[in-house]
mmCIF file as Biopython writes it, N, C-alpha, C and O atoms, coordinates in Angstrom:
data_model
#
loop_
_atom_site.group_PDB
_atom_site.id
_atom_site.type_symbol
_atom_site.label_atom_id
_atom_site.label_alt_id
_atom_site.label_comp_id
_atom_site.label_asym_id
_atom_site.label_entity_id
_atom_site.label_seq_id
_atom_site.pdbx_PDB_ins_code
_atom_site.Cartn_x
_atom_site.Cartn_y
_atom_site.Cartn_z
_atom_site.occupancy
_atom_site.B_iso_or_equiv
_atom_site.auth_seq_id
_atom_site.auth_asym_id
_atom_site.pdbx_PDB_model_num
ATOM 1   N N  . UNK A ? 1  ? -3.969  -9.211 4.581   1.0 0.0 1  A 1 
ATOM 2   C CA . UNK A ? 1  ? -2.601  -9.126 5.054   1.0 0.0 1  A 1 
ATOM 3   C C  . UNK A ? 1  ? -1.774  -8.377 4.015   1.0 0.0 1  A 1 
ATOM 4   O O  . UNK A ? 1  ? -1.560  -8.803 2.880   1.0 0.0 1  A 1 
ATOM 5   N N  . UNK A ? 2  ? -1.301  -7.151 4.536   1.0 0.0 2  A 1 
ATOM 6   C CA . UNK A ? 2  ? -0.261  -6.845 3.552   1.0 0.0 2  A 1 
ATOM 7   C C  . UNK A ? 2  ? 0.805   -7.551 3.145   1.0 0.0 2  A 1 
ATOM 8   O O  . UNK A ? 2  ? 1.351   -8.412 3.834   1.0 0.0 2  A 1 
ATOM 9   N N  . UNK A ? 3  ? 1.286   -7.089 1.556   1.0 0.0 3  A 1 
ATOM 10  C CA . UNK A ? 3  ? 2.138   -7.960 1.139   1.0 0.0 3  A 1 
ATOM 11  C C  . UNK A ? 3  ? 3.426   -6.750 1.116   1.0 0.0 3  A 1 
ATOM 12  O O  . UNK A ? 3  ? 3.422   -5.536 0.910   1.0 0.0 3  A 1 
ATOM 13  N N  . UNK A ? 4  ? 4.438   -7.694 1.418   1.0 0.0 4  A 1 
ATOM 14  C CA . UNK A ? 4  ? 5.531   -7.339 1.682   1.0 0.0 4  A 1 
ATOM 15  C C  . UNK A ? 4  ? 6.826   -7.145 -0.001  1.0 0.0 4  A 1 
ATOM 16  O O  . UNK A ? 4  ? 6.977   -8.155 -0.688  1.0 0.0 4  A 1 
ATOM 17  N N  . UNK A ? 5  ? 7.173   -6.539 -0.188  1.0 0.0 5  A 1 
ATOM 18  C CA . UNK A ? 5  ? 7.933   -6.419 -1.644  1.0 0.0 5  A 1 
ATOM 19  C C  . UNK A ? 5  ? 9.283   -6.274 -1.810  1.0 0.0 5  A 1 
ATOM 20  O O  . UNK A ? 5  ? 9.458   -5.460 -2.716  1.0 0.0 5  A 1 
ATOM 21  N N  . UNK A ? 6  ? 10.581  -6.771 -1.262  1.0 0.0 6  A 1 
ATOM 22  C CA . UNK A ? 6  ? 12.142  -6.362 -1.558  1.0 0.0 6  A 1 
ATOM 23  C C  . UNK A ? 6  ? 12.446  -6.490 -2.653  1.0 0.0 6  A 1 
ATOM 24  O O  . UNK A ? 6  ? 12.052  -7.271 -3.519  1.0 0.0 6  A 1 
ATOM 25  N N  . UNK A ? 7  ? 13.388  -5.485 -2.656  1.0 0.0 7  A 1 
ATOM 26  C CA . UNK A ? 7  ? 14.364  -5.331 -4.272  1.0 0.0 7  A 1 
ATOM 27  C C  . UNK A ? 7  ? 15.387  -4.350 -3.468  1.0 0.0 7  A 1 
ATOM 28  O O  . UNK A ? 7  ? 15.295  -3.244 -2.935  1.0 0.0 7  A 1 
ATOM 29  N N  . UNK A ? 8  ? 16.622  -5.527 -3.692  1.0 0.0 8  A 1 
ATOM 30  C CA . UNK A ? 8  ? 18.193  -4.462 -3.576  1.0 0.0 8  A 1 
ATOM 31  C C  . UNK A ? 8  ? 18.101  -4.341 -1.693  1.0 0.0 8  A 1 
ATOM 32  O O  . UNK A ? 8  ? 18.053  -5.205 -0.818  1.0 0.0 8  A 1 
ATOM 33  N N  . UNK A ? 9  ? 18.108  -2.800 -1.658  1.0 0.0 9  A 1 
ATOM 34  C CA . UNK A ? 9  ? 18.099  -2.756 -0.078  1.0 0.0 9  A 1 
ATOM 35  C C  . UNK A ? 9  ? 16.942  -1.808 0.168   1.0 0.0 9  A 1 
ATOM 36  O O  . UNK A ? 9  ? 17.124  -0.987 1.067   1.0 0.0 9  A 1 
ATOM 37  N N  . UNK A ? 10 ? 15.580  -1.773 -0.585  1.0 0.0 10 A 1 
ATOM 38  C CA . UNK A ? 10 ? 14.244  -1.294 -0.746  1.0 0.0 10 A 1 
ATOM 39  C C  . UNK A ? 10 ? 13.091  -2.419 -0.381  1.0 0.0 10 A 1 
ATOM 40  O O  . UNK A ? 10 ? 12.865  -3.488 -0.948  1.0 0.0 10 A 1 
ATOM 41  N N  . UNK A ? 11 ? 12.560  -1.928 0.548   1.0 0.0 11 A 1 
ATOM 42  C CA . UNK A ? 11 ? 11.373  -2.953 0.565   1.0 0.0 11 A 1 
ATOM 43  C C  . UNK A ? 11 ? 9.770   -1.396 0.524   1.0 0.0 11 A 1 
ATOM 44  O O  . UNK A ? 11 ? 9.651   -0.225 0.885   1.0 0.0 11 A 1 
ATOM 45  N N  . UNK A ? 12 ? 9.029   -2.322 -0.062  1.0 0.0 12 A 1 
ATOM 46  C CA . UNK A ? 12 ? 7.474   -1.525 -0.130  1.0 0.0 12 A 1 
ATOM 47  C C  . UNK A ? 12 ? 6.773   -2.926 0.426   1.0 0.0 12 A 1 
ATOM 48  O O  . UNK A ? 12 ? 7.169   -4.073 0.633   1.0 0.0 12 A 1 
ATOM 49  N N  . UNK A ? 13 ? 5.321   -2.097 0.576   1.0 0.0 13 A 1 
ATOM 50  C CA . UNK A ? 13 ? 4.386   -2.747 1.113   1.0 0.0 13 A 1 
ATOM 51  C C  . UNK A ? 13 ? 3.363   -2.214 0.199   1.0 0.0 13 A 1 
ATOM 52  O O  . UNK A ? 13 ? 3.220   -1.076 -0.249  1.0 0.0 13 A 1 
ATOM 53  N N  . UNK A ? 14 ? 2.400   -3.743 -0.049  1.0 0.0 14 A 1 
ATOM 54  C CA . UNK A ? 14 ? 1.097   -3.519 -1.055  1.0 0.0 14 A 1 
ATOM 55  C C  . UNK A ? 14 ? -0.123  -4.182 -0.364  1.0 0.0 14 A 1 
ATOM 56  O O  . UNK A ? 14 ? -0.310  -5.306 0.101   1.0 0.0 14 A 1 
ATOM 57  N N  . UNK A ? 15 ? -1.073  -2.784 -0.498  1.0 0.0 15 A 1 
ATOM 58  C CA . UNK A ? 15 ? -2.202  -3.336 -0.168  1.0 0.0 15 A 1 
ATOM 59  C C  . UNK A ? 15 ? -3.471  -4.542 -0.985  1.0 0.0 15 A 1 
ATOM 60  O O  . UNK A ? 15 ? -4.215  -4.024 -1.817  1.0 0.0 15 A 1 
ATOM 61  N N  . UNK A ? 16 ? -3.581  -5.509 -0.807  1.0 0.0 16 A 1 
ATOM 62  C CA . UNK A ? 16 ? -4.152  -6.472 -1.145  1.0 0.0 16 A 1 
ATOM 63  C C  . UNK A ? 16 ? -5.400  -6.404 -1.924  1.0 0.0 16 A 1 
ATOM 64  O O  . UNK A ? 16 ? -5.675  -7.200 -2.822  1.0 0.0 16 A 1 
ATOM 65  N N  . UNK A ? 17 ? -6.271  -5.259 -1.484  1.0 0.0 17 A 1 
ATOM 66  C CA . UNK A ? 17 ? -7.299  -5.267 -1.382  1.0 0.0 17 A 1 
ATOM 67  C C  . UNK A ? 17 ? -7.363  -4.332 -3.082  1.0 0.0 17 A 1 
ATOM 68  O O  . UNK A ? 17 ? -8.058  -4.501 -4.084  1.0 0.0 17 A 1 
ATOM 69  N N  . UNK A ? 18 ? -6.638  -3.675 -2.849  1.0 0.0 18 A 1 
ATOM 70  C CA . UNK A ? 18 ? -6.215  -2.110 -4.232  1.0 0.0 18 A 1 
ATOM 71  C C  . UNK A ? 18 ? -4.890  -2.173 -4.860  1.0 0.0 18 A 1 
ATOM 72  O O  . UNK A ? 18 ? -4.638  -1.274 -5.663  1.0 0.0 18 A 1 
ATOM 73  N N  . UNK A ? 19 ? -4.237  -2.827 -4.702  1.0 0.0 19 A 1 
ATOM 74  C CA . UNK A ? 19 ? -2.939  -2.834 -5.075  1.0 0.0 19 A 1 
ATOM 75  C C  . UNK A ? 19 ? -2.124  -1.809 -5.229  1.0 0.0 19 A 1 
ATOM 76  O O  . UNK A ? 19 ? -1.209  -1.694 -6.045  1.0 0.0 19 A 1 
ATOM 77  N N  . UNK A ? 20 ? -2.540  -0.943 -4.286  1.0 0.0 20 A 1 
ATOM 78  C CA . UNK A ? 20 ? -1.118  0.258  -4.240  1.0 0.0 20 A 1 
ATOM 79  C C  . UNK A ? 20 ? -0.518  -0.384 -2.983  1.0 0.0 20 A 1 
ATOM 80  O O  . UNK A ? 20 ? -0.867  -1.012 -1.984  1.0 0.0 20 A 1 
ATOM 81  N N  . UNK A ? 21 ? 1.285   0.440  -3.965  1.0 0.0 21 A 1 
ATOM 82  C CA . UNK A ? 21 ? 2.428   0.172  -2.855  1.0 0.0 21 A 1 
ATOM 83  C C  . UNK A ? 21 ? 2.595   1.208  -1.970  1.0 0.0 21 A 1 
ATOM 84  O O  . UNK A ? 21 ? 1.960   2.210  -2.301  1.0 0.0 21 A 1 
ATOM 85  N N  . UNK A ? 22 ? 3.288   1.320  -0.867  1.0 0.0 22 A 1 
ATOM 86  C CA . UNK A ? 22 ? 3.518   2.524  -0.197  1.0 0.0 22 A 1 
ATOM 87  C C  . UNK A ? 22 ? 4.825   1.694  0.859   1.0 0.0 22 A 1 
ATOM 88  O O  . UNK A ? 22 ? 5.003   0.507  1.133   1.0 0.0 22 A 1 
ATOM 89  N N  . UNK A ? 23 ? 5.445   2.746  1.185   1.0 0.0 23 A 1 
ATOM 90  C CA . UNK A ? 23 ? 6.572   2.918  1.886   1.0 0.0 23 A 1 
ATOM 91  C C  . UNK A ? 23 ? 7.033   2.318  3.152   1.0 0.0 23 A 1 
ATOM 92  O O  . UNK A ? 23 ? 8.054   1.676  3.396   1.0 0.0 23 A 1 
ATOM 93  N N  . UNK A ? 24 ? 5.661   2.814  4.191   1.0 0.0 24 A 1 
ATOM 94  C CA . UNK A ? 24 ? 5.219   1.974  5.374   1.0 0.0 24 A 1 
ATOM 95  C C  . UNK A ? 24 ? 4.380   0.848  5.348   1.0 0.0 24 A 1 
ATOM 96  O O  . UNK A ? 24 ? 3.511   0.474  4.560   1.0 0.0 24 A 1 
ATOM 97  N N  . UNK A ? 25 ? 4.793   0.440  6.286   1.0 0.0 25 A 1 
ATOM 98  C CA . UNK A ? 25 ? 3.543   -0.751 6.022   1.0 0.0 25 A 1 
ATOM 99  C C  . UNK A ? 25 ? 2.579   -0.560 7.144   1.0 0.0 25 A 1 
ATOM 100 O O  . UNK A ? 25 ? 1.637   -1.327 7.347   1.0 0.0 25 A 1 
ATOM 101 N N  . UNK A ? 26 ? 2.846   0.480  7.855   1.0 0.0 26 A 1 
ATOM 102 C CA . UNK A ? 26 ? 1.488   0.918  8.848   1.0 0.0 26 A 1 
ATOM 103 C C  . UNK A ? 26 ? 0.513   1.814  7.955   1.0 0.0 26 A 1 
ATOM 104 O O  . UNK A ? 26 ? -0.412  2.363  8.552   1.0 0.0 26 A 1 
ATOM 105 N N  . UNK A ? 27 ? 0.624   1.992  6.716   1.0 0.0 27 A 1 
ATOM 106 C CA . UNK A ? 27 ? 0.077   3.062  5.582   1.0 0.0 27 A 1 
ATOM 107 C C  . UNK A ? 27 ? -0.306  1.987  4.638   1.0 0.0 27 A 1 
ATOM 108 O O  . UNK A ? 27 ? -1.354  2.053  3.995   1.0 0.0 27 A 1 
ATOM 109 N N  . UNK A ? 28 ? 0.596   0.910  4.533   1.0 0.0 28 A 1 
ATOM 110 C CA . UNK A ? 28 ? -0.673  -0.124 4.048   1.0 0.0 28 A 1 
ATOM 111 C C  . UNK A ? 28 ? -1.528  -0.954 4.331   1.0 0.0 28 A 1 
ATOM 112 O O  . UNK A ? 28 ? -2.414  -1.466 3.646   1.0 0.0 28 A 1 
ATOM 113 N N  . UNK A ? 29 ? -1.127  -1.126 5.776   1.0 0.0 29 A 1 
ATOM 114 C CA . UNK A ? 29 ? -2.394  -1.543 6.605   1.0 0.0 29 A 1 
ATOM 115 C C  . UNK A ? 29 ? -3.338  -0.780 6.909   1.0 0.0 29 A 1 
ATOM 116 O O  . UNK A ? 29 ? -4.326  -1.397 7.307   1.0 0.0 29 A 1 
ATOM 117 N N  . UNK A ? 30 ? -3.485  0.792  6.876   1.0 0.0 30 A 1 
ATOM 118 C CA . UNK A ? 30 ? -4.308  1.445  7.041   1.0 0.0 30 A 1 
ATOM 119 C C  . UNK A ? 30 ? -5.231  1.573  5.704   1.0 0.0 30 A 1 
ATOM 120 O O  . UNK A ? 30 ? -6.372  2.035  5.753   1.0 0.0 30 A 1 
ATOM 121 N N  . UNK A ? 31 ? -4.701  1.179  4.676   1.0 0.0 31 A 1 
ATOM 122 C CA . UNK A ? 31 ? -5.527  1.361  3.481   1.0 0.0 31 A 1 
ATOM 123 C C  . UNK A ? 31 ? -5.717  0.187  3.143   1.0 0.0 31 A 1 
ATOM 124 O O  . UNK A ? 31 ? -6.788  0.261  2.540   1.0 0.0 31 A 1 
ATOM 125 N N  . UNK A ? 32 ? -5.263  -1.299 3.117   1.0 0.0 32 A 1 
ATOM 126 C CA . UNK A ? 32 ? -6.036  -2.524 3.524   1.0 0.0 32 A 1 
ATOM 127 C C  . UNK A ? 32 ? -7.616  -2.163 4.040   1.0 0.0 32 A 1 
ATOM 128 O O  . UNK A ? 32 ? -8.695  -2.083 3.453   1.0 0.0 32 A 1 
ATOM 129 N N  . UNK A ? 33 ? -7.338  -2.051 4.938   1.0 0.0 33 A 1 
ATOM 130 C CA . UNK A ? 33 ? -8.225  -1.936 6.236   1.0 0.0 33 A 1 
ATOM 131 C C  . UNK A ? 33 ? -9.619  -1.186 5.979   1.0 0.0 33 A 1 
ATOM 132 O O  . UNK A ? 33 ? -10.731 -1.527 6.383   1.0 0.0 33 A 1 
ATOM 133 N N  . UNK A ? 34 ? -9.158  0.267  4.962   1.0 0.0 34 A 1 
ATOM 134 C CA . UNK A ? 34 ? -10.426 1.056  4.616   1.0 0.0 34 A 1 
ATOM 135 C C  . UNK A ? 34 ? -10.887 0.499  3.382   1.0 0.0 34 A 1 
ATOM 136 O O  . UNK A ? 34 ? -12.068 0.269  3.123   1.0 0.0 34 A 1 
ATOM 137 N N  . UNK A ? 35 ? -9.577  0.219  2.375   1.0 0.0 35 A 1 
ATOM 138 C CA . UNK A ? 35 ? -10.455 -0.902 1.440   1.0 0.0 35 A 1 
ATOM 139 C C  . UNK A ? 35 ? -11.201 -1.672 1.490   1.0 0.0 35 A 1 
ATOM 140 O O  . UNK A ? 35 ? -12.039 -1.708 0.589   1.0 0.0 35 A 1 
ATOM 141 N N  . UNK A ? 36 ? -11.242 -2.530 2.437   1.0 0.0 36 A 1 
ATOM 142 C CA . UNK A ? 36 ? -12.199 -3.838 2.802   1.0 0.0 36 A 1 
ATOM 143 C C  . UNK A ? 36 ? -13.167 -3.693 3.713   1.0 0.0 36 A 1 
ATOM 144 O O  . UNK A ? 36 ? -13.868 -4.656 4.022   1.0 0.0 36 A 1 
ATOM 145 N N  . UNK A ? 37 ? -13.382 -2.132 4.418   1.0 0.0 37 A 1 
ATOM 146 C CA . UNK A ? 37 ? -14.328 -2.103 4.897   1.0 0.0 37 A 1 
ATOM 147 C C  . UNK A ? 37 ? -15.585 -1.171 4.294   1.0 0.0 37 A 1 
ATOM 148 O O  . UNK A ? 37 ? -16.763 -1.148 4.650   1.0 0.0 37 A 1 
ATOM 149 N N  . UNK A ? 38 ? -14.957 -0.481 3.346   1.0 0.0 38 A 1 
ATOM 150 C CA . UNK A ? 38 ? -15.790 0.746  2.614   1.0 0.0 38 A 1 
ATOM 151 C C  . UNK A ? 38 ? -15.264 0.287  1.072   1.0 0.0 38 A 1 
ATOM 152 O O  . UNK A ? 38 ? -15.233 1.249  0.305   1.0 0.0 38 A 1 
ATOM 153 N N  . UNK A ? 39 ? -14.909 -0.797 0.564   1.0 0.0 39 A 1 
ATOM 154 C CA . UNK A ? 39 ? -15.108 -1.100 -0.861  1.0 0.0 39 A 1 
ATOM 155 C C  . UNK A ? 39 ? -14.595 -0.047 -1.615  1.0 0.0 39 A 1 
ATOM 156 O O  . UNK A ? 39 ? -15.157 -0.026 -2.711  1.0 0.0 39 A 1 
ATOM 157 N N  . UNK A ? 40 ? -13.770 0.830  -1.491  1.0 0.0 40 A 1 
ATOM 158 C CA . UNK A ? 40 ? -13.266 2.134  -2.122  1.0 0.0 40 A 1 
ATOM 159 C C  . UNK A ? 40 ? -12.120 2.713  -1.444  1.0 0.0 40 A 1 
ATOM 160 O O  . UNK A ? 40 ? -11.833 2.195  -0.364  1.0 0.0 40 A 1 
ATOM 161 N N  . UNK A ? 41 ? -11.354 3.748  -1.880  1.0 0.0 41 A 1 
ATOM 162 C CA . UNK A ? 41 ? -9.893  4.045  -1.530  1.0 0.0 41 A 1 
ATOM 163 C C  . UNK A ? 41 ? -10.082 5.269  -0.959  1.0 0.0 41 A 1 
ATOM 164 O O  . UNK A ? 41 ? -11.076 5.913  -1.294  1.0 0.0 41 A 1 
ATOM 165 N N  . UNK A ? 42 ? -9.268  5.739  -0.111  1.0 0.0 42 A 1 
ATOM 166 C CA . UNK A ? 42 ? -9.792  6.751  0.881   1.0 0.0 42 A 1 
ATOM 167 C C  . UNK A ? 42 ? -8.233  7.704  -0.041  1.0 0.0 42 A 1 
ATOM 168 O O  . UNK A ? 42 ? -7.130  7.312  -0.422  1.0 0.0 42 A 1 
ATOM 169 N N  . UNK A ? 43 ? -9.030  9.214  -0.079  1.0 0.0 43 A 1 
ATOM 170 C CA . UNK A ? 43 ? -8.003  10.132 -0.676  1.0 0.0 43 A 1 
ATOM 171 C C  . UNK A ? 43 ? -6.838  10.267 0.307   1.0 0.0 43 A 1 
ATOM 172 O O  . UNK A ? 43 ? -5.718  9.952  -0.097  1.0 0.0 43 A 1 
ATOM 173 N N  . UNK A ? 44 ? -7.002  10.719 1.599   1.0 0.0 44 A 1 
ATOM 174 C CA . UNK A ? 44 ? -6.064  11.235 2.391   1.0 0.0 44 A 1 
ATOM 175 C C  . UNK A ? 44 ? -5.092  10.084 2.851   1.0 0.0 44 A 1 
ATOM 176 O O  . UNK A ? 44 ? -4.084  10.506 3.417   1.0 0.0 44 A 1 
ATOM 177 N N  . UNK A ? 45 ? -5.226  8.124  2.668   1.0 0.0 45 A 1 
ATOM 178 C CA . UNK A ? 45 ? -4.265  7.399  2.599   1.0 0.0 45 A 1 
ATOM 179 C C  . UNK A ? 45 ? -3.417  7.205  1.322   1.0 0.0 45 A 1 
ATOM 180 O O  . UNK A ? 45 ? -2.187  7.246  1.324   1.0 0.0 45 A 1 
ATOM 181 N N  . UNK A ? 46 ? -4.036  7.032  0.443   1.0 0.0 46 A 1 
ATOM 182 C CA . UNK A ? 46 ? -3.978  6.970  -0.992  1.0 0.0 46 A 1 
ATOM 183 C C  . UNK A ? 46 ? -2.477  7.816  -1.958  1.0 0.0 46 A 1 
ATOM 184 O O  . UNK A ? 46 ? -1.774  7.524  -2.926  1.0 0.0 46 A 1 
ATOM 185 N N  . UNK A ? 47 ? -2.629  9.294  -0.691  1.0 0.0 47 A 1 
ATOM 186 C CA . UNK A ? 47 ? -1.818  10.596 -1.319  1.0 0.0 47 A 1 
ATOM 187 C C  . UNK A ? 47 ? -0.244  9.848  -1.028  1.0 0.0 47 A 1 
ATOM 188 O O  . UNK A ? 47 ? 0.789   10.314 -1.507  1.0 0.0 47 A 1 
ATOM 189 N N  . UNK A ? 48 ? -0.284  8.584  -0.136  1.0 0.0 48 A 1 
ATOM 190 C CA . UNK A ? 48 ? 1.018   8.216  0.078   1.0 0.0 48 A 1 
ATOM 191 C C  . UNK A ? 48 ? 1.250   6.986  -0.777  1.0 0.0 48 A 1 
ATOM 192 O O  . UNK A ? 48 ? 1.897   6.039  -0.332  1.0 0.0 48 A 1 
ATOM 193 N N  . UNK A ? 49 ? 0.858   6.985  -1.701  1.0 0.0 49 A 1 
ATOM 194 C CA . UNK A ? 49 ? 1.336   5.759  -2.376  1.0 0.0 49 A 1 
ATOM 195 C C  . UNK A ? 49 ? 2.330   6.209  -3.223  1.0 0.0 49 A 1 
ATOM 196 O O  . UNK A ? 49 ? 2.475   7.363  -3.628  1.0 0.0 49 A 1 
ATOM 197 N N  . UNK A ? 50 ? 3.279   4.846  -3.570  1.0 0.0 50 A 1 
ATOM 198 C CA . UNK A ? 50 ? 4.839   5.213  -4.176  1.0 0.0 50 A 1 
ATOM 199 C C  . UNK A ? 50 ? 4.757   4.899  -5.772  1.0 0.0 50 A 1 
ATOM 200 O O  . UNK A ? 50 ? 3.881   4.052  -5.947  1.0 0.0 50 A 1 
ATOM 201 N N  . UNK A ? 51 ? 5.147   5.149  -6.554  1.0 0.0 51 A 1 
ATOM 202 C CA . UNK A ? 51 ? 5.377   4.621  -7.610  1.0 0.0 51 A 1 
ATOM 203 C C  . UNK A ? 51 ? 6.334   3.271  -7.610  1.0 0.0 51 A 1 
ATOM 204 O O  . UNK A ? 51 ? 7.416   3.176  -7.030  1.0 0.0 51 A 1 
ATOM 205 N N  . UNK A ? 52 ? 5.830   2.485  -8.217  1.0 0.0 52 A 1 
ATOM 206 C CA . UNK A ? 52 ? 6.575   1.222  -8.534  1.0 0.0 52 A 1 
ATOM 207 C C  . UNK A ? 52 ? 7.521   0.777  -9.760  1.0 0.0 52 A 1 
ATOM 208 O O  . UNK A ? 52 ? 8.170   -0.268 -9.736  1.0 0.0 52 A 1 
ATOM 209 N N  . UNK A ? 53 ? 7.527   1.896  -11.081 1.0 0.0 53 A 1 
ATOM 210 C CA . UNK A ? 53 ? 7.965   1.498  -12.406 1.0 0.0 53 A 1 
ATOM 211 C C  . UNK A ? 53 ? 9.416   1.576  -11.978 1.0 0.0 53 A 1 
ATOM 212 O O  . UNK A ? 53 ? 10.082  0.784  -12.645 1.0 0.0 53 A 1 
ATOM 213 N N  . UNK A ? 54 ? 9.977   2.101  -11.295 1.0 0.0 54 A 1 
ATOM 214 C CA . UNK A ? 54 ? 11.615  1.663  -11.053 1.0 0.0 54 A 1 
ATOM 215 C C  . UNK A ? 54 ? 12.078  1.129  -10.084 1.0 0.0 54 A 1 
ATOM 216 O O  . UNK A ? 54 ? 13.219  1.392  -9.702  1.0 0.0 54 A 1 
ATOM 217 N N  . UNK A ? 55 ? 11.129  0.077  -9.345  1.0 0.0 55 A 1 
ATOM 218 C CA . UNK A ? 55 ? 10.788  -0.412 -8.064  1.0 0.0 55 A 1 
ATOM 219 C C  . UNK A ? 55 ? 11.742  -1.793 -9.028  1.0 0.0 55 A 1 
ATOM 220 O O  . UNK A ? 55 ? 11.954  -2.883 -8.496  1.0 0.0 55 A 1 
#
């Protein structure tokens, strides 16, 4: 289950499985999803992950 993240009037979504954040949470359910079924991070979901250090 993705996890859900607010701060201020920003919310991200983190995948469970890899712990990247990303923007949508249909983009972290899609990389949930390939994480846990192929044990590894798929490049072409991956390219959407956000930075978090001023999150």
């Amino acid at each position: 289950m993705v996890k859900e993240i607010a701060k201020d009037d920003k919310e991200l979504y983190q995948c469970e499985e890899c712990g990247l954040h990303y923007a949508k949470k249909e983009t972290a359910e899609k990389c949930e999803a390939w994480c846990r079924e192929h044990k590894s991070c798929n490049l072409e979901i991956i390219k959407e992950a956000v930075k978090t250090e001023n999150f």
